[in-house]
GUBAGU-728485 format. One record per residue: residue number from 1; residue in one letter; chain; x, y, z of N, C-alpha, C in turn. Coordinates in steps of 0.02 Angstrom, whole numbers, plus 32768, in hexadecimal, padded with zeros to 4 digits. Layout:
N
NUM; A; A; X; Y; Z; X; Y; Z; X; Y; Z $
...
//
This chain:
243
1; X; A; 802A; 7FC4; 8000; 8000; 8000; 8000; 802C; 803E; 8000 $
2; X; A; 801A; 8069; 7FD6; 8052; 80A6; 7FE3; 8032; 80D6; 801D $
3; X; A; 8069; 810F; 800E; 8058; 813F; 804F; 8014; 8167; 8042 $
4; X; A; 800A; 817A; 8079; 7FC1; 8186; 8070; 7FBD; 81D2; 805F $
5; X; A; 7FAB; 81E2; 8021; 7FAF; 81FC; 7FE4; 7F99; 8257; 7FFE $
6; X; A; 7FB8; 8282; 7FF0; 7F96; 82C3; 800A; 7F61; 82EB; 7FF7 $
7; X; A; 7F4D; 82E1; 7FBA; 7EF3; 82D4; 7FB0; 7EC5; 82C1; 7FD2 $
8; X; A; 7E74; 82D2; 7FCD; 7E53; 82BA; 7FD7; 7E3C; 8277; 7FA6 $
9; X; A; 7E2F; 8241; 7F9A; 7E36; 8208; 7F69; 7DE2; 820A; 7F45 $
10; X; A; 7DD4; 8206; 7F1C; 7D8E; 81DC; 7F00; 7D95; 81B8; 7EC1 $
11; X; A; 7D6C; 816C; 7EE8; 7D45; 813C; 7EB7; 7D15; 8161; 7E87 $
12; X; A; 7D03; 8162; 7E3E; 7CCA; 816E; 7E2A; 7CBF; 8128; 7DED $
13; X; A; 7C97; 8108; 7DF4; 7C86; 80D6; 7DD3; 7C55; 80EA; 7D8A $
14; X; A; 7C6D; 80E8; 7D54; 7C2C; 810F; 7D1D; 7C54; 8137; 7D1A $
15; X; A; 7C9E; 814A; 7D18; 7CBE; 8182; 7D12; 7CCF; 8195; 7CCD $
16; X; A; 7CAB; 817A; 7C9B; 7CBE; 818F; 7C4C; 7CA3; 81AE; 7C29 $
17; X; A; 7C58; 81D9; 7C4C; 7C40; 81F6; 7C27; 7BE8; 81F8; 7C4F $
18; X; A; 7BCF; 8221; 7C32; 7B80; 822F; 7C5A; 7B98; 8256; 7C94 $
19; X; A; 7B76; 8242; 7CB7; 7B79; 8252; 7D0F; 7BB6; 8241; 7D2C $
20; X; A; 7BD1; 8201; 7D38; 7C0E; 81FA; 7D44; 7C3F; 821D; 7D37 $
21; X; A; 7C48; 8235; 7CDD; 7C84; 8262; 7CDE; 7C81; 82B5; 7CF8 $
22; X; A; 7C30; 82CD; 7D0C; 7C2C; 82FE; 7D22; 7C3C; 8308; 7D5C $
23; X; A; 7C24; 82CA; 7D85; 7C3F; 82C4; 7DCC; 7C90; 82D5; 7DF8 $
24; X; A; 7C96; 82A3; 7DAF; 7CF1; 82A8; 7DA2; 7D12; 82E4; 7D9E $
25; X; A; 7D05; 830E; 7D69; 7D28; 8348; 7D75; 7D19; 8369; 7D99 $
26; X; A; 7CCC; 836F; 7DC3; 7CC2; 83A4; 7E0D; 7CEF; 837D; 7E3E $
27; X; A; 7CFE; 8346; 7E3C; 7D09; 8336; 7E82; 7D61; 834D; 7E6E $
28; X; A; 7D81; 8346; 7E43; 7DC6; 8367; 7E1C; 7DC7; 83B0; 7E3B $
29; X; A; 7DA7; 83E1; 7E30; 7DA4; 8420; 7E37; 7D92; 842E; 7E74 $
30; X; A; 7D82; 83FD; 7E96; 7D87; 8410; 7EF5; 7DBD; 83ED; 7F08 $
31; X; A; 7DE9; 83D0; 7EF5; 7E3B; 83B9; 7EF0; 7E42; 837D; 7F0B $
32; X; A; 7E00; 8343; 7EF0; 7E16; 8302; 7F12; 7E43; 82E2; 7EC9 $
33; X; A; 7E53; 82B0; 7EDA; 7E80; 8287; 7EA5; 7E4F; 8244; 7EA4 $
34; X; A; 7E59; 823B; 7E71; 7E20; 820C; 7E50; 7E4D; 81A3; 7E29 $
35; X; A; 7DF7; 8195; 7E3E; 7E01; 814C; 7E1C; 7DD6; 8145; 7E01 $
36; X; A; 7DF1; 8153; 7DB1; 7D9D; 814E; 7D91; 7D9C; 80F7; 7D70 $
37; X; A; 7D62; 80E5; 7D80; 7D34; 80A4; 7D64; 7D16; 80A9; 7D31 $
38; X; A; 7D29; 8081; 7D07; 7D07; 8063; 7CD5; 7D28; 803E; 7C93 $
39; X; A; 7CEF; 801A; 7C67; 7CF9; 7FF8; 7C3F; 7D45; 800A; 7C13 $
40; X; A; 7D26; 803F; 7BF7; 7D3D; 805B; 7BB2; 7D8D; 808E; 7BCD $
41; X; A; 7DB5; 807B; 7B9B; 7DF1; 80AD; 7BCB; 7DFC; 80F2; 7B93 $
42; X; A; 7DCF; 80F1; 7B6A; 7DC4; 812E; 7B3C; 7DAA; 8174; 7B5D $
43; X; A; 7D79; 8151; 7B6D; 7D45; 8160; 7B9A; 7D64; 8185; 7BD3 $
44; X; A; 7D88; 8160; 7BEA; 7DB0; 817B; 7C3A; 7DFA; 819E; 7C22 $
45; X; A; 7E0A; 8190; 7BF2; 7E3A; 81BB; 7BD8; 7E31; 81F1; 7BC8 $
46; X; A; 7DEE; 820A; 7BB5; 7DCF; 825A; 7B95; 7DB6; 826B; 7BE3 $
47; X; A; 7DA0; 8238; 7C13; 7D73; 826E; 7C4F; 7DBB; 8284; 7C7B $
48; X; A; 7E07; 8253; 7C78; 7E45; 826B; 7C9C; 7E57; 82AA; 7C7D $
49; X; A; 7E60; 82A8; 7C49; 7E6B; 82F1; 7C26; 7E49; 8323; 7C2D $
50; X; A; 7E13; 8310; 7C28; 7DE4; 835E; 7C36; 7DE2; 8368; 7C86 $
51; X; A; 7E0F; 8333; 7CB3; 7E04; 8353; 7CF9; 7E37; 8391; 7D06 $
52; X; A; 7E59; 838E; 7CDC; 7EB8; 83A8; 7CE1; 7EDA; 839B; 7D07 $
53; X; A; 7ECE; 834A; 7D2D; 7EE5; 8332; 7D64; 7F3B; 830E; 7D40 $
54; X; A; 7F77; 8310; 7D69; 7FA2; 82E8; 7D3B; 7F9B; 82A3; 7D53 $
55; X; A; 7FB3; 8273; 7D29; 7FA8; 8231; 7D1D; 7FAE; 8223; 7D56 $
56; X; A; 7FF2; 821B; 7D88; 7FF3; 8219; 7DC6; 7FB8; 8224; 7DF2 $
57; X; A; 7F87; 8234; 7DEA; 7F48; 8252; 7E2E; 7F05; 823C; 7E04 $
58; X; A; 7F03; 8218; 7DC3; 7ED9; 81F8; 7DB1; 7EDC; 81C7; 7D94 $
59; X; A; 7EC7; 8181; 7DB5; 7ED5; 8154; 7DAE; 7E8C; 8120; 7D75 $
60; X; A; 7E9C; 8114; 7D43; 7E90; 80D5; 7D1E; 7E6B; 809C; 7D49 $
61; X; A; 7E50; 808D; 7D4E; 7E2F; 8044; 7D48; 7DF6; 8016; 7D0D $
62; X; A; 7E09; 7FF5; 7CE3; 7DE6; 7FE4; 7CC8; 7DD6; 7F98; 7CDA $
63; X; A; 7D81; 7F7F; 7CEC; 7D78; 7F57; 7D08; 7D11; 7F4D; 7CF7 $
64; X; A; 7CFA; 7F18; 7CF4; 7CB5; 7F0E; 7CDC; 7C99; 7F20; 7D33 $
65; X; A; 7C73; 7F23; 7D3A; 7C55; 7F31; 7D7A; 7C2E; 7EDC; 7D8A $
66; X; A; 7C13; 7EBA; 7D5F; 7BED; 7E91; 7D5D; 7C28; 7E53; 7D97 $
67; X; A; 7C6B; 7E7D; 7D93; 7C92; 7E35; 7DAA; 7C86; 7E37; 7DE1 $
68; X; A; 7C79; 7E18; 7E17; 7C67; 7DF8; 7E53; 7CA6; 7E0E; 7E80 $
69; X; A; 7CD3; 7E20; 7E57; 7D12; 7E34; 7E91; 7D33; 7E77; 7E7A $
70; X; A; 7CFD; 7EA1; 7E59; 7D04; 7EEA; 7E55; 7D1B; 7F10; 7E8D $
71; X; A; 7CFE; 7EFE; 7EC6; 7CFE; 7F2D; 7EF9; 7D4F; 7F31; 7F16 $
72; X; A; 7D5F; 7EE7; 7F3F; 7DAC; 7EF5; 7F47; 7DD9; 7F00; 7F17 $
73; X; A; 7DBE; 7F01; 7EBB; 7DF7; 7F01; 7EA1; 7E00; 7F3C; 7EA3 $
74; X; A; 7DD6; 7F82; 7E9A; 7DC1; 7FB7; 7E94; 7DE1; 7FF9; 7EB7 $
75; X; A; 7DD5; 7FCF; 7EFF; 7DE7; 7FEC; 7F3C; 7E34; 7FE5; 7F51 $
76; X; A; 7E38; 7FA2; 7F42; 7E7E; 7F91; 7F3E; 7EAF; 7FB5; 7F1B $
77; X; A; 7EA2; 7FBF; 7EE6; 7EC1; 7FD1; 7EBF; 7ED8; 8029; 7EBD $
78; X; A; 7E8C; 8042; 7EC9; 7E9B; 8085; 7EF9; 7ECB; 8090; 7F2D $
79; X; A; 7EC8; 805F; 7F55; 7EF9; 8076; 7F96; 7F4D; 8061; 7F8B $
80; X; A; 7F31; 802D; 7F56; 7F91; 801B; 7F3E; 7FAC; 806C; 7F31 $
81; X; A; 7F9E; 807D; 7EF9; 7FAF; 80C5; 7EEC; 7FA6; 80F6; 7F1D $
82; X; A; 7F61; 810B; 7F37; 7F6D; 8144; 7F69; 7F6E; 8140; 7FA8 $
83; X; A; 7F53; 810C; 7FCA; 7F67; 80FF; 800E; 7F1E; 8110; 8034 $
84; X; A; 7EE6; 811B; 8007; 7EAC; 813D; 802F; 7E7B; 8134; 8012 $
85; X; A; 7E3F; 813A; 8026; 7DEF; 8133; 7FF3; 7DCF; 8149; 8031 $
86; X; A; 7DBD; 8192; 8016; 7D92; 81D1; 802F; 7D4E; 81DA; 7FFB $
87; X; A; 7D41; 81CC; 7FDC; 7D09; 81CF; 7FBE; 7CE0; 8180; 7F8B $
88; X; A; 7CBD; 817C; 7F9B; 7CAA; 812E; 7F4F; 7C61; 8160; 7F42 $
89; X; A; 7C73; 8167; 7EF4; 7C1E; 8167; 7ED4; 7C0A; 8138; 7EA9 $
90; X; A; 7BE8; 8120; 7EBB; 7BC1; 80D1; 7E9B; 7B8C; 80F8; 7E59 $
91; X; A; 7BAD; 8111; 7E31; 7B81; 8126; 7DF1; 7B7A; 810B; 7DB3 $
92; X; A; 7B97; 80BF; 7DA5; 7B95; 80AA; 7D69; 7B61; 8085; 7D6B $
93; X; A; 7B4C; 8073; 7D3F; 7AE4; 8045; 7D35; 7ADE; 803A; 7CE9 $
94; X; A; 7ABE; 8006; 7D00; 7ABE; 7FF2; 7CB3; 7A6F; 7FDE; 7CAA $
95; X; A; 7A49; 7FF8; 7C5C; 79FC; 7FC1; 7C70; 7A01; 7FB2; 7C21 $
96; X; A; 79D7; 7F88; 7C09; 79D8; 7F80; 7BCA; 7987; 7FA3; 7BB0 $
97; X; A; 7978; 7FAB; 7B66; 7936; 7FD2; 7B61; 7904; 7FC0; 7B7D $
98; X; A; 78C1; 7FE0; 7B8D; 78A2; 7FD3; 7BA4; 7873; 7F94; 7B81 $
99; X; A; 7868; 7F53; 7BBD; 7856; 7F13; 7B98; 782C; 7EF6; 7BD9 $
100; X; A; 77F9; 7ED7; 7BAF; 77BF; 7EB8; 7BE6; 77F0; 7E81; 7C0A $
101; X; A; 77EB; 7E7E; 7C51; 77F8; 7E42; 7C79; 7818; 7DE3; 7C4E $
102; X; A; 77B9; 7DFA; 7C31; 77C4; 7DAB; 7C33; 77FA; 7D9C; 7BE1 $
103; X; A; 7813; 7DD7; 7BC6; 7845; 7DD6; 7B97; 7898; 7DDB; 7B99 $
104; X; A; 78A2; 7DFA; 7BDA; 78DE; 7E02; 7BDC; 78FA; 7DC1; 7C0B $
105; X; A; 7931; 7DBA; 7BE0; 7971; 7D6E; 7BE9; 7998; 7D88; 7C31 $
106; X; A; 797E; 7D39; 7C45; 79AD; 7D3C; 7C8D; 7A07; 7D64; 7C7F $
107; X; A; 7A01; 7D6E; 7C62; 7A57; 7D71; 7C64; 7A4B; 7DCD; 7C66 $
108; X; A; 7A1C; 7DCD; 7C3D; 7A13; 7E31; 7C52; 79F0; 7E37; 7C8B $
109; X; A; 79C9; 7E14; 7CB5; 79BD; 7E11; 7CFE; 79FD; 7E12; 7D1D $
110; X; A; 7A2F; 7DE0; 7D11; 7A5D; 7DE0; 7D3B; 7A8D; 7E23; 7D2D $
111; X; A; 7A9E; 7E2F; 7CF4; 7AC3; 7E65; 7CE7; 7ABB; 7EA5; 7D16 $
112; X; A; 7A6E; 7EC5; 7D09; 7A4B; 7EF4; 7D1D; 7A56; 7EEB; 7D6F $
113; X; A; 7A45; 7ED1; 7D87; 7A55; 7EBB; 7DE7; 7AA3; 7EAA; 7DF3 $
114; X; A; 7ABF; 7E9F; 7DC8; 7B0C; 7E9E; 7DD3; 7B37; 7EE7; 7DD5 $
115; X; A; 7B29; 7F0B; 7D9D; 7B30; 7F3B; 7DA6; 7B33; 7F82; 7DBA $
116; X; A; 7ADA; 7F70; 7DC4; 7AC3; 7FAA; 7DEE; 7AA7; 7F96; 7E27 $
117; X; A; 7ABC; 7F60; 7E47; 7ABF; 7F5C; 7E98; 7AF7; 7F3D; 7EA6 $
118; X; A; 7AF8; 7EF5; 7E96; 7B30; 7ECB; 7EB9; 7B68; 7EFC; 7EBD $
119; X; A; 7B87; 7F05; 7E93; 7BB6; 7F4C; 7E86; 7BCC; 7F7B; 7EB1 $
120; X; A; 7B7A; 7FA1; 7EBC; 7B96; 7FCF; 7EE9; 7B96; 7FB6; 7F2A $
121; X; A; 7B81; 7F79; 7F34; 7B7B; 7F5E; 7F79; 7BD4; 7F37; 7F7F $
122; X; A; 7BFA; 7F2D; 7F4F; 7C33; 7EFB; 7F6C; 7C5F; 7F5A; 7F5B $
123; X; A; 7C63; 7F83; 7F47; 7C8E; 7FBB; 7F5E; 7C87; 7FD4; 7F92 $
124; X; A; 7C42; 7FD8; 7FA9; 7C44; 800A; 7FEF; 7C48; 7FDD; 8016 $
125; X; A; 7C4C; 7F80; 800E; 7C6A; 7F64; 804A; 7CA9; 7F79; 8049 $
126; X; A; 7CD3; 7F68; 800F; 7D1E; 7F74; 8019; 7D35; 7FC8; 801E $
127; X; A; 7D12; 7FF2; 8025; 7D13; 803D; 801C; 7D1C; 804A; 8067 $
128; X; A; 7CE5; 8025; 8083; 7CC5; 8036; 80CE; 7CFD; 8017; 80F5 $
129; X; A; 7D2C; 7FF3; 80EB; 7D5B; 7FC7; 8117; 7D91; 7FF1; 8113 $
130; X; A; 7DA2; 801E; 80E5; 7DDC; 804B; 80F9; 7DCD; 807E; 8116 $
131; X; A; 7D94; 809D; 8100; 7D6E; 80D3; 8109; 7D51; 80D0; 8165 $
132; X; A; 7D38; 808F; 8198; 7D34; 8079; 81CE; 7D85; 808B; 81EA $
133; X; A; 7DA8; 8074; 81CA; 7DFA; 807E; 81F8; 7E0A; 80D5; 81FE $
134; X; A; 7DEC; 80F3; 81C5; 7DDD; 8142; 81CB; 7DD5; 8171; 81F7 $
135; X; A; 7D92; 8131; 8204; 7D59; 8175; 8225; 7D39; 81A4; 8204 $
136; X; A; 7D49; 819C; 81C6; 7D23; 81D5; 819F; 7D22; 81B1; 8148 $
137; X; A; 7CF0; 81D5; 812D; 7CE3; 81D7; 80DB; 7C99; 81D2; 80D0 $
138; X; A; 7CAB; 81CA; 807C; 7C55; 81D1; 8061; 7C4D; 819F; 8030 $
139; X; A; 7C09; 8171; 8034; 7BFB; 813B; 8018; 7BB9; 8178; 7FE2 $
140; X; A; 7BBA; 817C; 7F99; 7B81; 8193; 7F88; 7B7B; 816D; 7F49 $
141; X; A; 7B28; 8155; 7F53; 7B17; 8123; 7F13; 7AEC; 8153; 7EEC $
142; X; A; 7AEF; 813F; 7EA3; 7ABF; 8172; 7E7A; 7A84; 8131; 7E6C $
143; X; A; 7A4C; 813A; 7E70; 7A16; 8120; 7E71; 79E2; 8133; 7E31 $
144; X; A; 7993; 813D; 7E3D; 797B; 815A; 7DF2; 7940; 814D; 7E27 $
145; X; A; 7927; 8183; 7DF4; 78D8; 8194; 7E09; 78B3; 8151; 7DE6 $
146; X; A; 78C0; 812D; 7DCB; 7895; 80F0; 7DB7; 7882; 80B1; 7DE6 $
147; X; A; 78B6; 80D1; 7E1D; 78AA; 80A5; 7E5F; 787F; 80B1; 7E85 $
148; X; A; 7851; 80EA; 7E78; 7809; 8111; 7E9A; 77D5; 8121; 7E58 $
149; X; A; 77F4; 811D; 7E34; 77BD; 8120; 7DEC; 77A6; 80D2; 7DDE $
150; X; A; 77D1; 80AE; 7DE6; 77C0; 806C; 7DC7; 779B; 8061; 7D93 $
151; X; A; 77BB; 8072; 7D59; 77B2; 808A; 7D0A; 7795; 8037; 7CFA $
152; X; A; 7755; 801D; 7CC9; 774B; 7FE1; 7CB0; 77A6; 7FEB; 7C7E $
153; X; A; 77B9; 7F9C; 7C73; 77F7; 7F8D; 7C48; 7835; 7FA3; 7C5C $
154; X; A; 7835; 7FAD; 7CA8; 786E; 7FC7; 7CC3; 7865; 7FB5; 7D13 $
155; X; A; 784A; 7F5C; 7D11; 784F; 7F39; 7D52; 788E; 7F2C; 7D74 $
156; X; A; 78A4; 7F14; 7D61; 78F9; 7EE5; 7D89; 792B; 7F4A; 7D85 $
157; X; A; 7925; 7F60; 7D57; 794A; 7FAD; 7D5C; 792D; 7FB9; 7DA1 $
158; X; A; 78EF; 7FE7; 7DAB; 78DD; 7FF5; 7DCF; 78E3; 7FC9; 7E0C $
159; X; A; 78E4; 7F87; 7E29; 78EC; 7F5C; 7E59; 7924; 7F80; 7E65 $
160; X; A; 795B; 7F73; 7E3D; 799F; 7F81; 7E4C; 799D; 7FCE; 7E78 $
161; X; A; 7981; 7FE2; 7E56; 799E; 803D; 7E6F; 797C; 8048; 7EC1 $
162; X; A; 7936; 8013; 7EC1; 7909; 801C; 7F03; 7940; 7FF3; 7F35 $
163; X; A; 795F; 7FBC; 7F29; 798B; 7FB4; 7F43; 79C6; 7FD0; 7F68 $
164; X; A; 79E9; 7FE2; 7F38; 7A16; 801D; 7F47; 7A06; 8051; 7F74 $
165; X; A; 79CC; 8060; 7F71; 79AE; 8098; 7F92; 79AE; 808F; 7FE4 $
166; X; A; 7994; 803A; 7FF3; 7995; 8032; 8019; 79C5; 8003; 8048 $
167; X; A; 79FD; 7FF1; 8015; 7A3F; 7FEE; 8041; 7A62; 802B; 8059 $
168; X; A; 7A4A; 8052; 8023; 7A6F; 80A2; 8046; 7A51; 80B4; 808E $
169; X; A; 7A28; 80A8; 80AC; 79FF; 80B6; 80CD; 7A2C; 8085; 8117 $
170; X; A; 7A17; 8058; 80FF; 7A1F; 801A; 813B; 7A7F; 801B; 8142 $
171; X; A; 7AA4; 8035; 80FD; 7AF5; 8037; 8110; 7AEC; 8073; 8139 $
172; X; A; 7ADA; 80B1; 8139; 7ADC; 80DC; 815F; 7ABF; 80D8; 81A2 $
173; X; A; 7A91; 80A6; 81B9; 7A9B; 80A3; 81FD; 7ACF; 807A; 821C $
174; X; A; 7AD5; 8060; 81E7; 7B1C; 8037; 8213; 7B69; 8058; 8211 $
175; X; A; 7B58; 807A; 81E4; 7BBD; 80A0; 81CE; 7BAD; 80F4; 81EF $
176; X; A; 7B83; 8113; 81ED; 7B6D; 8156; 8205; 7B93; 8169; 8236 $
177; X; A; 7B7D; 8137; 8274; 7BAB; 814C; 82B5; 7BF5; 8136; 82BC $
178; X; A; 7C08; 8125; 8285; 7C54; 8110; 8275; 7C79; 815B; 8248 $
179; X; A; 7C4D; 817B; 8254; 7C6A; 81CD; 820F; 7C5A; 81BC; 81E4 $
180; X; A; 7C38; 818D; 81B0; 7C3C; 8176; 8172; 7BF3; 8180; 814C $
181; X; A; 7BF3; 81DE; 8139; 7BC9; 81D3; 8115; 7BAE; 81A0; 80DF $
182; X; A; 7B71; 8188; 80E1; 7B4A; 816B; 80A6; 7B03; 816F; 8089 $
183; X; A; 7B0E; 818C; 8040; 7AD8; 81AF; 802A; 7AD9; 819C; 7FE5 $
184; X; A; 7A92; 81B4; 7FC8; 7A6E; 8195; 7F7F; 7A4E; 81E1; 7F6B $
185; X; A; 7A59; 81DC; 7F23; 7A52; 8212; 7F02; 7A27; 81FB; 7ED7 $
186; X; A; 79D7; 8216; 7EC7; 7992; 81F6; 7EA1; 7979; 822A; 7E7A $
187; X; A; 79AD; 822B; 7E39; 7991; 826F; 7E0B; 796B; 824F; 7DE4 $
188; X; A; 7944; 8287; 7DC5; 7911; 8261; 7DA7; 7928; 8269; 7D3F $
189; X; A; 7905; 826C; 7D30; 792F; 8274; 7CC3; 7981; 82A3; 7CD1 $
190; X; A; 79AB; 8277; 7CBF; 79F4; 82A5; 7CB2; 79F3; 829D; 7C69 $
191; X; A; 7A01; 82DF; 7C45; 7A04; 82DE; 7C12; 7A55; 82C4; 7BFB $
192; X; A; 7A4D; 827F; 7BE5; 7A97; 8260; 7BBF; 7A96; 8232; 7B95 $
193; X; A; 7AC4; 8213; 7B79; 7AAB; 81F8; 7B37; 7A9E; 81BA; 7B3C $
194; X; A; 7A80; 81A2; 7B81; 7A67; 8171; 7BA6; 7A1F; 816A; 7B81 $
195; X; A; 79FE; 81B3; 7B7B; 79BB; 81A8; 7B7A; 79B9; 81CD; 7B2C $
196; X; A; 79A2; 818E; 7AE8; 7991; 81B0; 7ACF; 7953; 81F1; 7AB1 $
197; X; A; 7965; 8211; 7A6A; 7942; 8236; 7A63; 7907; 820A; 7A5D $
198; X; A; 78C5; 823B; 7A6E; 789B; 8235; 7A74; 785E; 8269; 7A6C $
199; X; A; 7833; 827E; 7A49; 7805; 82AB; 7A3A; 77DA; 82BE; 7A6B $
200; X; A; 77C7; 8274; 7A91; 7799; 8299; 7ACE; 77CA; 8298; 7B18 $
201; X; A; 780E; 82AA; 7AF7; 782F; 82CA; 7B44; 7854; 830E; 7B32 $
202; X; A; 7839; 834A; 7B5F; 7871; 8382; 7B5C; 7896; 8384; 7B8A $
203; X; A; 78BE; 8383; 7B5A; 790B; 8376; 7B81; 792A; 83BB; 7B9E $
204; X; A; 790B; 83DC; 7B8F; 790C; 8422; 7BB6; 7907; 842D; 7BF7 $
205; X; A; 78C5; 83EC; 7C15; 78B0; 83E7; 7C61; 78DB; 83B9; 7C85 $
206; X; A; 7915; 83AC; 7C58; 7937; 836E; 7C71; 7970; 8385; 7CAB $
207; X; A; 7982; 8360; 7CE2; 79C3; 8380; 7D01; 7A01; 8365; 7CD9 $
208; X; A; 7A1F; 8393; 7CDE; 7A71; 8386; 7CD0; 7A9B; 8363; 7CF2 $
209; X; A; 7AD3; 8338; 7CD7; 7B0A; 830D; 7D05; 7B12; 8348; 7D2B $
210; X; A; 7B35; 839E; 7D27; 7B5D; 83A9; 7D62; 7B17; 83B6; 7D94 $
211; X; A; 7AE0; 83B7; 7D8D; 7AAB; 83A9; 7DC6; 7ABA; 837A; 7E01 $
212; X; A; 7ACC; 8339; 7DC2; 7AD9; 82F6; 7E06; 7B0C; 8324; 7E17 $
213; X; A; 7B40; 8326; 7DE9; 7B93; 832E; 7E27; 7B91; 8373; 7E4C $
214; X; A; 7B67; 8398; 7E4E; 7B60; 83D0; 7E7C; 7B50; 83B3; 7ECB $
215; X; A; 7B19; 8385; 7EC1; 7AF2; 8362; 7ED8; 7B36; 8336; 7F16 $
216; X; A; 7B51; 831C; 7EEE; 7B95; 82E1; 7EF8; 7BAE; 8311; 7F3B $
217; X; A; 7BCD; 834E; 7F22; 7BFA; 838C; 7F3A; 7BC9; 83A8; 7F7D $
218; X; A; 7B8D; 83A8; 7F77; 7B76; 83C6; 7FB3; 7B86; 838C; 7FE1 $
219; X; A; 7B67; 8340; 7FE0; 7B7E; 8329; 8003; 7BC7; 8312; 801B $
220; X; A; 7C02; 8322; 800D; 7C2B; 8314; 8021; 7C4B; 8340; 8033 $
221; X; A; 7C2F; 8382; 8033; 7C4B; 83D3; 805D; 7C1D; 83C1; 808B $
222; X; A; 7BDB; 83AB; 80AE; 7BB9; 83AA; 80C9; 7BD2; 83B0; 811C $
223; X; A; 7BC0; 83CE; 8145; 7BED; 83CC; 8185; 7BFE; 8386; 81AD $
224; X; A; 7C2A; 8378; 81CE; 7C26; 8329; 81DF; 7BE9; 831C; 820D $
225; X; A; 7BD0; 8351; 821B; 7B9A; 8334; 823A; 7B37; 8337; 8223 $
226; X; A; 7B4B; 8315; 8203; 7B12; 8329; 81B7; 7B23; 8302; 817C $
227; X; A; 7B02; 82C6; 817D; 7B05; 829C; 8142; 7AAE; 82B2; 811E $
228; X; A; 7AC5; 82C9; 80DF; 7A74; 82B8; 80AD; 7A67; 8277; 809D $
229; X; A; 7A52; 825A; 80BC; 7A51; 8208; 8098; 7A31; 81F0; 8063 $
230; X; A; 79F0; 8217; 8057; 79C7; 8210; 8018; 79B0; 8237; 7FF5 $
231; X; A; 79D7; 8268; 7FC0; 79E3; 8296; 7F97; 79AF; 829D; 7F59 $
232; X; A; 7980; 82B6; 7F57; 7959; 82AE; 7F13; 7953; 82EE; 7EFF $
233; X; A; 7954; 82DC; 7EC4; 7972; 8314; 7E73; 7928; 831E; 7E56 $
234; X; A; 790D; 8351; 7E4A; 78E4; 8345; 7E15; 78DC; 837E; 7DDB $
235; X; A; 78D0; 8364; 7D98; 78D5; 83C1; 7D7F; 7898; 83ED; 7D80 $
236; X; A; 78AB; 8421; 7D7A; 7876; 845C; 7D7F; 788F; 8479; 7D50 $
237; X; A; 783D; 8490; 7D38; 782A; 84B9; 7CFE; 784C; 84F9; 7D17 $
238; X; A; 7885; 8503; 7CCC; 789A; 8546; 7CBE; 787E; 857D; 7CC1 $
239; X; A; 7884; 85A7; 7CE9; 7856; 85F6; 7CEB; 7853; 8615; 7CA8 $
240; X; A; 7886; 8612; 7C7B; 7876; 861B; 7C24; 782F; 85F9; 7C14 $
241; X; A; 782D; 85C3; 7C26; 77ED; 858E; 7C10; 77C2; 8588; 7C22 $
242; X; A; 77B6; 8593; 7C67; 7786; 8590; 7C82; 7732; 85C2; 7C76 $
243; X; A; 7708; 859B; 7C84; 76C7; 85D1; 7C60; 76B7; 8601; 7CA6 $
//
């Protein structure tokens, strides 16, 4: 393990683009040093650059989330290099289009719950075990309003996110009185190229990624004594637009 690094450190998982890479560069510009996650190293090669972080203070990981041993490799791998893990945001998710139940293949059931739970549940175990020797940090999962909408053709998605919602809940009574904030962020339409175009959506009413990562930033300036644990986003009609 090296020395423990003079940064503040963050995990961001989904760090290649959408929300993740917005997250990424706010959490850059309040001067933590970063481990960005994900698939694609294109992807994480354009969101390191646009942090203007040097290579040294942002670290690469490319890794599927679906693997079952994401979490220590993740974490691990963080603290080899900096010696610390002060922040995890659990923001990568995956769903496939919207498809009736009794159509979609076990293997996109399993995908969908692998990624957008199992996932964030084996990082903030291995997050929370350095972060416990601390005394301090922040566990924040990004979630979706489809976990309170419960959209028809967006069952096992939505499971997943109601989930999440409510491990955030039940990790924070147990890690809370340890310093360790833990909190879920439940925006509702982010406009990204997640969601395509569509005629009966204005994307005008939509929130923006730096919404979430504003969102991200309040909670982790938040005073230590004051965790937001359940953060919901929603957009509002533009005063230009509005009648």
């Amino acid at each position: 393990m090296a020395e423990q690094h003079p940064h503040p450190v963050a995990i961001v998982t989904g760090a290649g683009r959408g929300i993740g890479r917005a997250i990424t560069l706010a959490l850059a510009r309040e001067g933590y040093s970063l481990c960005l996650v994900a698939r694609t190293r294109e992807e994480l090669e354009n969101t390191r650059r646009l942090s203007e972080l040097p290579v040294e203070r942002a670290l690469i990981v490319l890794i599927d989330l679906a693997d079952e041993e994401c979490g220590e490799a993740v974490v691990g791998t963080a603290m080899d290099l900096f010696g610390r893990v002060d922040v995890l945001v659990n923001n990568a998710g995956w769903a496939p289009p919207r498809s009736a139940l009794t159509k979609m293949r076990p293997a996109e059931v399993d995908q969908i719950l692998a990624v957008n739970l199992h996932a964030p549940i084996a990082l903030a175990r291995a997050a929370a075990s350095v972060m416990v020797e601390r005394g301090s940090g922040a566990i924040i999962n990004i979630a979706s309003s489809a976990a309170r909408a419960m959209p028809a053709g967006e069952a096992v998605y939505a499971a997943s996110k109601a989930g999440l919602i409510a491990f955030t809940h039940a990790t924070f009574a147990e890690l809370g009185e340890r310093g360790i904030k833990v909190s879920v962020i439940i925006p509702g339409l982010v406009d990204t190229t997640l969601i395509p175009n569509n005629k009966r959506l204005d994307r005008t009413l939509m929130l923006m990624p730096d919404d979430v990562a504003d969102a991200v930033l309040d909670i982790v300036k938040s005073h230590t004594r004051v965790c937001p644990v359940e953060v919901v986003l929603s957009p509002q009609r533009r005063p230009e637009r509005a009648k």
